[in-house]
PyMOL commands that place a pseudoatom at each C-alpha (Angstrom):
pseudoatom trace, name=CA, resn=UNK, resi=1, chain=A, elem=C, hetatm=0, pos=[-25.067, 131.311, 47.530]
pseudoatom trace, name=CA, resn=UNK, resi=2, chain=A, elem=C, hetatm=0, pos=[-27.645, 130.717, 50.492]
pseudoatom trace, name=CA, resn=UNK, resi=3, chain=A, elem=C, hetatm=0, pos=[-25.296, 132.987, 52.635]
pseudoatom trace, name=CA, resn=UNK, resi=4, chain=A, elem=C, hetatm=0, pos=[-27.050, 135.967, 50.431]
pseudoatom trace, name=CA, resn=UNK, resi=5, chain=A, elem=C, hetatm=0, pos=[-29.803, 136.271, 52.447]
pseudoatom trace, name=CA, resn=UNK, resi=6, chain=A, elem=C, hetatm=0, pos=[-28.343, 137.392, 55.440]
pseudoatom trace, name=CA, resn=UNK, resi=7, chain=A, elem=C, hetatm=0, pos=[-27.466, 140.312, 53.372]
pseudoatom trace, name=CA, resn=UNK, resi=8, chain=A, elem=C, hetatm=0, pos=[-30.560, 140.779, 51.748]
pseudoatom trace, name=CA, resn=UNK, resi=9, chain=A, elem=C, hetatm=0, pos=[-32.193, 143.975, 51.835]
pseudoatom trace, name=CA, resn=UNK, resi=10, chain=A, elem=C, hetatm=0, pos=[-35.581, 143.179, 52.290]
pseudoatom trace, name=CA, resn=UNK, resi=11, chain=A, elem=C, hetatm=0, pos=[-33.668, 140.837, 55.850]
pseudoatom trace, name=CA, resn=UNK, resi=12, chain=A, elem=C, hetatm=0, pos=[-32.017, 144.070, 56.760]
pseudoatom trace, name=CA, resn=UNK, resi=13, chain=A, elem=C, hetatm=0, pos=[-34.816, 146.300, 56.495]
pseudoatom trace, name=CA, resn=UNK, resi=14, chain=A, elem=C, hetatm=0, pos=[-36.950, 144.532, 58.839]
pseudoatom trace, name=CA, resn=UNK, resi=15, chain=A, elem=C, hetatm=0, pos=[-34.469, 143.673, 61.221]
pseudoatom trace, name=CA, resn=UNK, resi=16, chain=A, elem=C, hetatm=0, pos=[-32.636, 146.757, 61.724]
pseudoatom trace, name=CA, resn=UNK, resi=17, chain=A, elem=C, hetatm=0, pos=[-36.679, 148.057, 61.719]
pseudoatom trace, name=CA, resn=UNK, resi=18, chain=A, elem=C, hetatm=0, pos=[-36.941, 145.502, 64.664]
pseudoatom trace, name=CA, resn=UNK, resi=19, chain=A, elem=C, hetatm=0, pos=[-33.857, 147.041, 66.687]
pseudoatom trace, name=CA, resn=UNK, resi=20, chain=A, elem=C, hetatm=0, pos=[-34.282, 150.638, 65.647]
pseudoatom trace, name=CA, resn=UNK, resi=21, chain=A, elem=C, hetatm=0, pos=[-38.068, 150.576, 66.729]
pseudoatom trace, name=CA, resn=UNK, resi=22, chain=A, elem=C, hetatm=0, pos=[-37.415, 149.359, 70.636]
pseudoatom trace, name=CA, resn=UNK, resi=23, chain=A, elem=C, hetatm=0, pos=[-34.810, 151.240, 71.069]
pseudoatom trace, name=CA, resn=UNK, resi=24, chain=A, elem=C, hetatm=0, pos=[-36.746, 154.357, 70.199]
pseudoatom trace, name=CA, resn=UNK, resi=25, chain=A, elem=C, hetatm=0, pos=[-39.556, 153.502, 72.382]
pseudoatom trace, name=CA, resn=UNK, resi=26, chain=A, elem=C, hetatm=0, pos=[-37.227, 152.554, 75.002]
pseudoatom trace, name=CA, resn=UNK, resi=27, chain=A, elem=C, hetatm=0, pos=[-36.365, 156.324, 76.323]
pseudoatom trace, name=CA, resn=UNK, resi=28, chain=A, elem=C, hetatm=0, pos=[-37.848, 158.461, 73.850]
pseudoatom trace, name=CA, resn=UNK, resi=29, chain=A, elem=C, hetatm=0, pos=[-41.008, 157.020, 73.433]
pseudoatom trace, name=CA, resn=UNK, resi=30, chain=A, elem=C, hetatm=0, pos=[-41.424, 156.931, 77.342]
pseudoatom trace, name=CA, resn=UNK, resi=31, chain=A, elem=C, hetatm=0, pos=[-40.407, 160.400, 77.448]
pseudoatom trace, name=CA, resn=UNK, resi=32, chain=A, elem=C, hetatm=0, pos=[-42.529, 161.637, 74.284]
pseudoatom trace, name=CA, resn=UNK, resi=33, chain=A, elem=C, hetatm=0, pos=[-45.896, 159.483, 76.253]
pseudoatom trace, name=CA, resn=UNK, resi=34, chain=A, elem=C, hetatm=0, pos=[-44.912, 161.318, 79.631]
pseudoatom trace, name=CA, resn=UNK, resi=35, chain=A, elem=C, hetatm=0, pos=[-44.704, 157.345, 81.035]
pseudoatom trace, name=CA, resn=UNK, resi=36, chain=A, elem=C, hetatm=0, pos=[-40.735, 158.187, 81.781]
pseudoatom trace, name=CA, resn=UNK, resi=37, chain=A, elem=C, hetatm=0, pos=[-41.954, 159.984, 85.300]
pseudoatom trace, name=CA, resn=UNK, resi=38, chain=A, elem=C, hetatm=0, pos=[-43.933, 156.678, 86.447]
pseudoatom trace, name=CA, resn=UNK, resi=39, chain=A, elem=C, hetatm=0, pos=[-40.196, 154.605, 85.854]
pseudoatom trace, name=CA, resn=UNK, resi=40, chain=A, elem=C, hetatm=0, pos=[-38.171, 157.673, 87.018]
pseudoatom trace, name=CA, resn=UNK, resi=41, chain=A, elem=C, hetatm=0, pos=[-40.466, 157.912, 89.764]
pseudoatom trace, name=CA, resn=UNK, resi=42, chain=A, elem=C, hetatm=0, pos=[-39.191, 154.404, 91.038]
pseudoatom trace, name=CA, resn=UNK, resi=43, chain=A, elem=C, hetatm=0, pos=[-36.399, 153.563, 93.326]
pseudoatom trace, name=CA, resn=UNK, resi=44, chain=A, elem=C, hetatm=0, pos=[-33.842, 152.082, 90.248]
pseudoatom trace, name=CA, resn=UNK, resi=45, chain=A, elem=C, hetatm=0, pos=[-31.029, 153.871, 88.992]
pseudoatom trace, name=CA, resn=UNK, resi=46, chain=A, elem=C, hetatm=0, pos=[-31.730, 155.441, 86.216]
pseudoatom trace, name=CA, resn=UNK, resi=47, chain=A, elem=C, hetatm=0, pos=[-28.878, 153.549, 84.259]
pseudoatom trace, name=CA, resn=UNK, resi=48, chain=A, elem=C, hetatm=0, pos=[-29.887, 150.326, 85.191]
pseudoatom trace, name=CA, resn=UNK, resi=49, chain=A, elem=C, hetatm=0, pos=[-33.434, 151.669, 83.674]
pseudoatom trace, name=CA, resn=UNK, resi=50, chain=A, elem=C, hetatm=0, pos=[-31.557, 151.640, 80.359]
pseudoatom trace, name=CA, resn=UNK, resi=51, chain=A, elem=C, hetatm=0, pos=[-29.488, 148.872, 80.835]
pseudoatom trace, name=CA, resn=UNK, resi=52, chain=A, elem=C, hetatm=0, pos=[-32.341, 146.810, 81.475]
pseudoatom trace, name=CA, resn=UNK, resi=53, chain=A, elem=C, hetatm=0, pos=[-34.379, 147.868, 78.275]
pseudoatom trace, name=CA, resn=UNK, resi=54, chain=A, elem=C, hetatm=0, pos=[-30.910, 147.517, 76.481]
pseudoatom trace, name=CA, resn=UNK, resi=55, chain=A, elem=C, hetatm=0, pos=[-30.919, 143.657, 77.571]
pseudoatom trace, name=CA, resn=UNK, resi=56, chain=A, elem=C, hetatm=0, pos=[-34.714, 143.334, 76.905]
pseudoatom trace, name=CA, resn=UNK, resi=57, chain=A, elem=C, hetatm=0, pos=[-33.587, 143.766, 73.059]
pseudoatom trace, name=CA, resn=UNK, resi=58, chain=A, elem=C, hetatm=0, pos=[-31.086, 141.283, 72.625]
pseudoatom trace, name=CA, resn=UNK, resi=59, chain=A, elem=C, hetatm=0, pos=[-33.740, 137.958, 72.853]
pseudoatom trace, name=CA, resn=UNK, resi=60, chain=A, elem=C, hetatm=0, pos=[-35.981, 139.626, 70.437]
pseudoatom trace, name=CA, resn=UNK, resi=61, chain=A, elem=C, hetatm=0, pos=[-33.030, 140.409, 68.217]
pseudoatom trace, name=CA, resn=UNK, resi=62, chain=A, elem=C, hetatm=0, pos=[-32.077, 136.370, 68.831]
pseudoatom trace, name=CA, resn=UNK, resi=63, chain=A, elem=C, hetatm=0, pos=[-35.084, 135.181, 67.823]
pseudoatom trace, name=CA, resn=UNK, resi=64, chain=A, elem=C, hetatm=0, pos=[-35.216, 137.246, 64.445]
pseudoatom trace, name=CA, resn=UNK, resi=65, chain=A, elem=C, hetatm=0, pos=[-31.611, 135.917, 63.118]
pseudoatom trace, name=CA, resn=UNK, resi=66, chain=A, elem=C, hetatm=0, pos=[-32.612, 132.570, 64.486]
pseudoatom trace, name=CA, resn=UNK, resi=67, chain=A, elem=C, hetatm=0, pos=[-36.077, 132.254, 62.453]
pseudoatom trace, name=CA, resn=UNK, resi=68, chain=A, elem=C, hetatm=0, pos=[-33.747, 133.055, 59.262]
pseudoatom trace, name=CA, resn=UNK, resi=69, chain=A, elem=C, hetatm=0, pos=[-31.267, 130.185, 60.283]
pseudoatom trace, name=CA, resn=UNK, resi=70, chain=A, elem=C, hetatm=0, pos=[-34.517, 127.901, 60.889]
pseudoatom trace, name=CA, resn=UNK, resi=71, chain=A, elem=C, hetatm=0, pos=[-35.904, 128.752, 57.320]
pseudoatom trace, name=CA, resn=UNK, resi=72, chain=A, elem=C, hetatm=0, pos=[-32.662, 128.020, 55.910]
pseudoatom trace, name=CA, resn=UNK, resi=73, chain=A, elem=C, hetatm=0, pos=[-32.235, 124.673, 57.428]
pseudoatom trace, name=CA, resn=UNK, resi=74, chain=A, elem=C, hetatm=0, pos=[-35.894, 124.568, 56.623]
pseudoatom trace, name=CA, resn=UNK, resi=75, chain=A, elem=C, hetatm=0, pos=[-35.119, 124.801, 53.617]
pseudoatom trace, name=CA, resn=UNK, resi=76, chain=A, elem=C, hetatm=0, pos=[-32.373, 122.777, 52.775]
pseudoatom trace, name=CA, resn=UNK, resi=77, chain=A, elem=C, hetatm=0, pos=[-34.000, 119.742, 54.380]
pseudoatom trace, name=CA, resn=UNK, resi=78, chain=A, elem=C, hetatm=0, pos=[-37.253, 119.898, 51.593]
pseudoatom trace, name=CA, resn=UNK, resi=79, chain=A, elem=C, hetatm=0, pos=[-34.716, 120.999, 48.632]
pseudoatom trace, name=CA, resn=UNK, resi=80, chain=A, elem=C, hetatm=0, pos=[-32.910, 117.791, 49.545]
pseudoatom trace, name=CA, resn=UNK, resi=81, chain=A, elem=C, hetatm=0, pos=[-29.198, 119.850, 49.453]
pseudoatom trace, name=CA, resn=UNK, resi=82, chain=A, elem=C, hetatm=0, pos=[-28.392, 119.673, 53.353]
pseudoatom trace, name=CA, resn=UNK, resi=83, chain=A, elem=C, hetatm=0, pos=[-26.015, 117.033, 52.771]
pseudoatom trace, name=CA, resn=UNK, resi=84, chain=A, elem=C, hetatm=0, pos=[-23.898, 119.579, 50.496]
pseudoatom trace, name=CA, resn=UNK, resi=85, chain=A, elem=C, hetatm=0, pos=[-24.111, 122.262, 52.640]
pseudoatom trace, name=CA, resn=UNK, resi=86, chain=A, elem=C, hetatm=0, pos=[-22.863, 122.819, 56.267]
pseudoatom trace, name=CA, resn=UNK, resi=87, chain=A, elem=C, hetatm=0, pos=[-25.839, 124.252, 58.570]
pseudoatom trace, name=CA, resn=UNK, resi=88, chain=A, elem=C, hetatm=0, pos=[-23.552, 124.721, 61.605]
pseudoatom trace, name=CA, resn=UNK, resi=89, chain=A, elem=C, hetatm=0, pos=[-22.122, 128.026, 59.423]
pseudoatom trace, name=CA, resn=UNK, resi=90, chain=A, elem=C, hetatm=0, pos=[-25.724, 129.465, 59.110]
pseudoatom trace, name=CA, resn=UNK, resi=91, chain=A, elem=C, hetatm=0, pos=[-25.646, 129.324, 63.051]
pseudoatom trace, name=CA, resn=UNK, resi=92, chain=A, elem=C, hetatm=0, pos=[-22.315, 131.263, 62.178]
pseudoatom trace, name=CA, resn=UNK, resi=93, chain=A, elem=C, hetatm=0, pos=[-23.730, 133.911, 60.650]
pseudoatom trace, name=CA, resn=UNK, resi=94, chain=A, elem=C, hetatm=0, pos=[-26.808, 134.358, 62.740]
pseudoatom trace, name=CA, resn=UNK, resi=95, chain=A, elem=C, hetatm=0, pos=[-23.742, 135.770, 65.163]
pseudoatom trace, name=CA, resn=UNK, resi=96, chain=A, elem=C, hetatm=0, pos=[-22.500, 138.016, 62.807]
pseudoatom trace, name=CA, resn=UNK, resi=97, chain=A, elem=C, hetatm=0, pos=[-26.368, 139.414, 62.226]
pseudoatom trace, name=CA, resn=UNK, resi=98, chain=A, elem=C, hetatm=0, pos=[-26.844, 139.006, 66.319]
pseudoatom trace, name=CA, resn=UNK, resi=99, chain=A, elem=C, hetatm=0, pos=[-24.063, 141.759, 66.592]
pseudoatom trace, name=CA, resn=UNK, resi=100, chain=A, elem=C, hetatm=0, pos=[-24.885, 144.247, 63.361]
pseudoatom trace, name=CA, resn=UNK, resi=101, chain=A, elem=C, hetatm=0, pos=[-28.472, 144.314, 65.230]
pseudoatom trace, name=CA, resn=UNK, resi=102, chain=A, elem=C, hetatm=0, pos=[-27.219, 144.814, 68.220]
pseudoatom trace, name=CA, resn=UNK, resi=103, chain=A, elem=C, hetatm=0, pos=[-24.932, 148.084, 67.114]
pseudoatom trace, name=CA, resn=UNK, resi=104, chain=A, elem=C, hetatm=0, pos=[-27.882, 149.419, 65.313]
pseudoatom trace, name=CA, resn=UNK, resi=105, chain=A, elem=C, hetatm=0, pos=[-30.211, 149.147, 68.163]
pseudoatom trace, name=CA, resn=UNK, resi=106, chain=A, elem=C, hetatm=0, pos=[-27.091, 150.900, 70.273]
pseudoatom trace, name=CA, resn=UNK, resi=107, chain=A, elem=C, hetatm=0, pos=[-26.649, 153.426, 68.749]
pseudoatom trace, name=CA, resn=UNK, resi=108, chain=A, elem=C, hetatm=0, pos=[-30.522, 153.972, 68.309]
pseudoatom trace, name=CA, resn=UNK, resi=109, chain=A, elem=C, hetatm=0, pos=[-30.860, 153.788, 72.009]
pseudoatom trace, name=CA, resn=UNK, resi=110, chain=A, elem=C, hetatm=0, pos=[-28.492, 156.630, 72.129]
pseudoatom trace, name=CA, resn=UNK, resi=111, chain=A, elem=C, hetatm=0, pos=[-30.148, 158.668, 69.903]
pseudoatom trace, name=CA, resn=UNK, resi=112, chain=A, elem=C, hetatm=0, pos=[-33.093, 157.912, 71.761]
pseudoatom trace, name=CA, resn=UNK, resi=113, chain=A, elem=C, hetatm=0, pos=[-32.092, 159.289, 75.319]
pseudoatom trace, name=CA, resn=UNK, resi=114, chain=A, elem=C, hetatm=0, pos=[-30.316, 162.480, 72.960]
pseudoatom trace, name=CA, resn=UNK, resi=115, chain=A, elem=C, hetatm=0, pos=[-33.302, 163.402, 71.183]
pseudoatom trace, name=CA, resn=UNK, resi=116, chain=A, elem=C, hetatm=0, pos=[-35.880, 162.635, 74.059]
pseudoatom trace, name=CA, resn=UNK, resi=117, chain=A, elem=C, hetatm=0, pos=[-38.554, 162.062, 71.113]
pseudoatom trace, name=CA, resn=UNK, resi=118, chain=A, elem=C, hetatm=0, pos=[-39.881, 158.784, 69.952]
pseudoatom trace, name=CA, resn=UNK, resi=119, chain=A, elem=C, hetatm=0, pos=[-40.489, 160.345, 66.838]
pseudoatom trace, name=CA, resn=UNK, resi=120, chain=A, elem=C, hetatm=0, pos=[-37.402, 162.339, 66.557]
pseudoatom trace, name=CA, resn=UNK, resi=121, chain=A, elem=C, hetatm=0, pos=[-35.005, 159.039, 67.714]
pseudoatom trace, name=CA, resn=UNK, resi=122, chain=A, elem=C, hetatm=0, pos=[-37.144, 156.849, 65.178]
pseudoatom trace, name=CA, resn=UNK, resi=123, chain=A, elem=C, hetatm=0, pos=[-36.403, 158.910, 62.163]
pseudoatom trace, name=CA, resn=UNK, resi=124, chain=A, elem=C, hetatm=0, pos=[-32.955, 159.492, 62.992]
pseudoatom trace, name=CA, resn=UNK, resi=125, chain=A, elem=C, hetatm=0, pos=[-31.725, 156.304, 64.088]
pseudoatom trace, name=CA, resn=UNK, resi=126, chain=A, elem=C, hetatm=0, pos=[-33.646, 154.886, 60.320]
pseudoatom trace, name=CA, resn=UNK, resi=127, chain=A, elem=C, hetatm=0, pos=[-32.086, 157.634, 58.480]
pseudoatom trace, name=CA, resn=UNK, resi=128, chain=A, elem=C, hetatm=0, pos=[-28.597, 157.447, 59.939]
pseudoatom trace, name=CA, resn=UNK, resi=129, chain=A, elem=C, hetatm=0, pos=[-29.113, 153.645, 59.855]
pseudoatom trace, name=CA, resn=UNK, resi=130, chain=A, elem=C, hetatm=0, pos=[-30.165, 153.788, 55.811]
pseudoatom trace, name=CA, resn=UNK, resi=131, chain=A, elem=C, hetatm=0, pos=[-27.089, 156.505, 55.158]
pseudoatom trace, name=CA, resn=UNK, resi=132, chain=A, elem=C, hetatm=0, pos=[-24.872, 153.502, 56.763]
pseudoatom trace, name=CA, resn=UNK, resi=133, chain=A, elem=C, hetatm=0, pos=[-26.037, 151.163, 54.080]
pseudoatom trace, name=CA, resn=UNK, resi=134, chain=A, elem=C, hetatm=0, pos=[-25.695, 153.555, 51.268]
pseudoatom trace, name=CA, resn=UNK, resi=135, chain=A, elem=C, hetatm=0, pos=[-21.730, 154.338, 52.348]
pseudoatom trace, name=CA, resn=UNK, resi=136, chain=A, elem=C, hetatm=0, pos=[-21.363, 150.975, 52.377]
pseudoatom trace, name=CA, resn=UNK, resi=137, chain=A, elem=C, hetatm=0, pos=[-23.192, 150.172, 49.095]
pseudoatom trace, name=CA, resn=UNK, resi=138, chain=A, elem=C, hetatm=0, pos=[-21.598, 153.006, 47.203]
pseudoatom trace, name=CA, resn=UNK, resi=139, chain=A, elem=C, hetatm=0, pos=[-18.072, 152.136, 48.800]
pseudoatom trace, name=CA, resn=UNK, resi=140, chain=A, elem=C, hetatm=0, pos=[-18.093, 148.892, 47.599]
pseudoatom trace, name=CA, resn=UNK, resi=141, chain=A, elem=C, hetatm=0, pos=[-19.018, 149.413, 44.225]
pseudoatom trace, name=CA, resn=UNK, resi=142, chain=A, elem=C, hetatm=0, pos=[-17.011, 153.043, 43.487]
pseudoatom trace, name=CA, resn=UNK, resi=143, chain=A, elem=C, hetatm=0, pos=[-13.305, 152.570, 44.340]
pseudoatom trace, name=CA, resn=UNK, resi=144, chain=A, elem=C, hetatm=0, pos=[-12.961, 156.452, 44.587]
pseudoatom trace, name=CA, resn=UNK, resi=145, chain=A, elem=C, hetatm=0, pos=[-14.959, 156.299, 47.391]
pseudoatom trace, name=CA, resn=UNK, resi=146, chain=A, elem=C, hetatm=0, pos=[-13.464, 153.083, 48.936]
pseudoatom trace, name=CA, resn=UNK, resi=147, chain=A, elem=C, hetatm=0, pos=[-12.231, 155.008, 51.858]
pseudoatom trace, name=CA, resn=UNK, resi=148, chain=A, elem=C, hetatm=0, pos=[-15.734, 155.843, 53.237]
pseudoatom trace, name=CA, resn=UNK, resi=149, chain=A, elem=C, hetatm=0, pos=[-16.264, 152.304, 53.717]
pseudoatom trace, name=CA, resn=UNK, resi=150, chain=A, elem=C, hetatm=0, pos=[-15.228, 151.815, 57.531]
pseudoatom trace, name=CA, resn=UNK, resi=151, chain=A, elem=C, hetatm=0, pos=[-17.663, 154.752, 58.630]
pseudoatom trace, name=CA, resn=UNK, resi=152, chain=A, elem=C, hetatm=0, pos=[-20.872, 152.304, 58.005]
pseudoatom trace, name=CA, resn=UNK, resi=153, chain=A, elem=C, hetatm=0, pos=[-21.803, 149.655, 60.234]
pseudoatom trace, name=CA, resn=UNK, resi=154, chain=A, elem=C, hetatm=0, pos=[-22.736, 147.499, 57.089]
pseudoatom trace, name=CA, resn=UNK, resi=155, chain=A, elem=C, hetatm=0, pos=[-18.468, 147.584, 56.270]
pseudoatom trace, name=CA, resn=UNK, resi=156, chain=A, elem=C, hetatm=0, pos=[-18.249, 145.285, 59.794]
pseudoatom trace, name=CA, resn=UNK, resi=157, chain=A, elem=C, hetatm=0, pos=[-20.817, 142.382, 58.444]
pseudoatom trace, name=CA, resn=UNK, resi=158, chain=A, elem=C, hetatm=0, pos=[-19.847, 140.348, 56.019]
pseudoatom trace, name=CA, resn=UNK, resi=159, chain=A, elem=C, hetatm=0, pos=[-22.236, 136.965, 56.230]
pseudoatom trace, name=CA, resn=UNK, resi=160, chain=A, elem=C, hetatm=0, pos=[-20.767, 135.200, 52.860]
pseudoatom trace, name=CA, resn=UNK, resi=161, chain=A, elem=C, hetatm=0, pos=[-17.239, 135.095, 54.383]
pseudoatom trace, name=CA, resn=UNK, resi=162, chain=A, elem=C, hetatm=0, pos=[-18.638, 134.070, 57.755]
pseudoatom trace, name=CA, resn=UNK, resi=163, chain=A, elem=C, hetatm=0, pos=[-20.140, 131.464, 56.061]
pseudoatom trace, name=CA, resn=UNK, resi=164, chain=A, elem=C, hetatm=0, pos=[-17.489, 130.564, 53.561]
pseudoatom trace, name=CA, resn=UNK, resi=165, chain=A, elem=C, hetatm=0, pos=[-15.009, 130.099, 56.319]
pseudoatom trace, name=CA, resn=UNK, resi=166, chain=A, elem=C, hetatm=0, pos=[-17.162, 129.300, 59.221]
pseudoatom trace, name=CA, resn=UNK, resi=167, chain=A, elem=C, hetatm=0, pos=[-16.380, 131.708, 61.649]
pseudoatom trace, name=CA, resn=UNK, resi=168, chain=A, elem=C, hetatm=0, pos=[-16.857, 134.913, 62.692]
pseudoatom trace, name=CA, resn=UNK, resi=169, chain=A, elem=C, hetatm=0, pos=[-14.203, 137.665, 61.719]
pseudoatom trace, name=CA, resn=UNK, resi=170, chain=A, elem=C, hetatm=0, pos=[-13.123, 138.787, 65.353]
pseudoatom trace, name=CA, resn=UNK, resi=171, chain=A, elem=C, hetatm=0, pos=[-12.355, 142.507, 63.979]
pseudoatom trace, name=CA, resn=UNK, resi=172, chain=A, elem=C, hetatm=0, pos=[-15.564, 143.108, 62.761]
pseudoatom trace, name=CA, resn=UNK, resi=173, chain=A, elem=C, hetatm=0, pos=[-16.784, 141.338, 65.991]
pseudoatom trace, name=CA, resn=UNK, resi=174, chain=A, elem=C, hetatm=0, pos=[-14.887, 143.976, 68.335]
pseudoatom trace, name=CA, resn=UNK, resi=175, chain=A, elem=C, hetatm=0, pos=[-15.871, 146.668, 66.474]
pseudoatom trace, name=CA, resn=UNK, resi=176, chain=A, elem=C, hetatm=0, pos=[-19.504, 145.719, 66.146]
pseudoatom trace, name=CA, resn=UNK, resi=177, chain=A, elem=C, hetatm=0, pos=[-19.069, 145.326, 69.786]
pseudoatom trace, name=CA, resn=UNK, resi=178, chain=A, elem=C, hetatm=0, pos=[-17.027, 147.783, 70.757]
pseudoatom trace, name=CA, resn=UNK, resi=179, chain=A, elem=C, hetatm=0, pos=[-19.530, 150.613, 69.215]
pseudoatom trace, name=CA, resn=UNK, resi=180, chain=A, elem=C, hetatm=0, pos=[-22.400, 148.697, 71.099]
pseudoatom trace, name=CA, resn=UNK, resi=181, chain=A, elem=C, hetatm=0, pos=[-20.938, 149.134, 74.420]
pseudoatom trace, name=CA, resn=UNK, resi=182, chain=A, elem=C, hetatm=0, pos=[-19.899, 152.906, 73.494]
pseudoatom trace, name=CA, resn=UNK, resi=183, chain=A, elem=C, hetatm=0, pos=[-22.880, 153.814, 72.343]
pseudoatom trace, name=CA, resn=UNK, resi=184, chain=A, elem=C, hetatm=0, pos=[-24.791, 152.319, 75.286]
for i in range(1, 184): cmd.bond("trace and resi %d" % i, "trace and resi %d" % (i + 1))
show_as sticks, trace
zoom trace
């Protein structure tokens, strides 16, 4: 039951908000200020420019799943249930979120260097990011419409069974992954 909140709405909202707002200012926003020429103008490849703004992300996005993993324990240490309840899976499933967040801000770091807007990449990366959690919504719900299920991001996280059976599912891992590193 305390596994829901990783897939709260309210969590995902402000965490993909987190991952889809850096990466936007990352490339686009630099380009959008004019501030890209002062990094361009330096003697750094320009993909280790990304790749180091890429990496910049991941503690912030670290930090976020871990304050939800300290509330829970937090939690479950005044409500007087920890010894019911195994904390280590929480840690679990602060993976799993680790690696939705970092797909989302992938992809939105792509968008970013395609649509050489901070404006542009910030809408598009939150729209295609909000159209990911409606397939997935509507998927799971409508069986006619099952099929559209592996096109969102959302399909790959599943925190209750990463809880449940403490550990992470290693094909939603890869592909979580796997789009990370494509889209970067």
């Amino acid at each position: 039951y305390i596994s829901i909140i990783f897939r709260h709405p309210l969590v995902l909202i402000s965490f993909s908000a987190f991952a889809i707002t850096v990466a936007s200012r990352a490339i686009g926003g630099e380009i959008e200020g004019k501030t890209i020429f002062i990094l361009l103008s330096r003697p750094i490849p320009r993909y280790k420019l990304l790749l180091y703004r890429w990496l910049a992300m991941i503690p912030g996005i670290a930090l976020l799943g871990f304050s939800l993993v300290i509330g829970i324990g937090i939690g479950l240490i005044t409500s007087d249930t920890e010894e019911n309840v195994l904390f280590s899976r929480y840690l679990v499933a602060w993976g799993s979120l680790s690696m939705l967040l970092l797909a989302i801000g992938s992809y939105s770091f792509l968008i970013s260097t395609l649509a050489s807007d901070g404006t542009k990449s910030l809408l598009l990366s939150s729209s295609f990011t909000l159209i990911f959690y409606l397939i997935d919504f509507v998927a799971e719900i409508w069986e006619p419409l099952e099929f559209l299920g592996p096109i969102s991001v959302f399909y790959y996280y599943d925190p209750v069974t990463t809880v449940v059976n403490g550990s992470l599912i290693t094909e939603d891992v890869f592909v979580l992954f796997g789009l990370s590193l494509i889209s970067l």
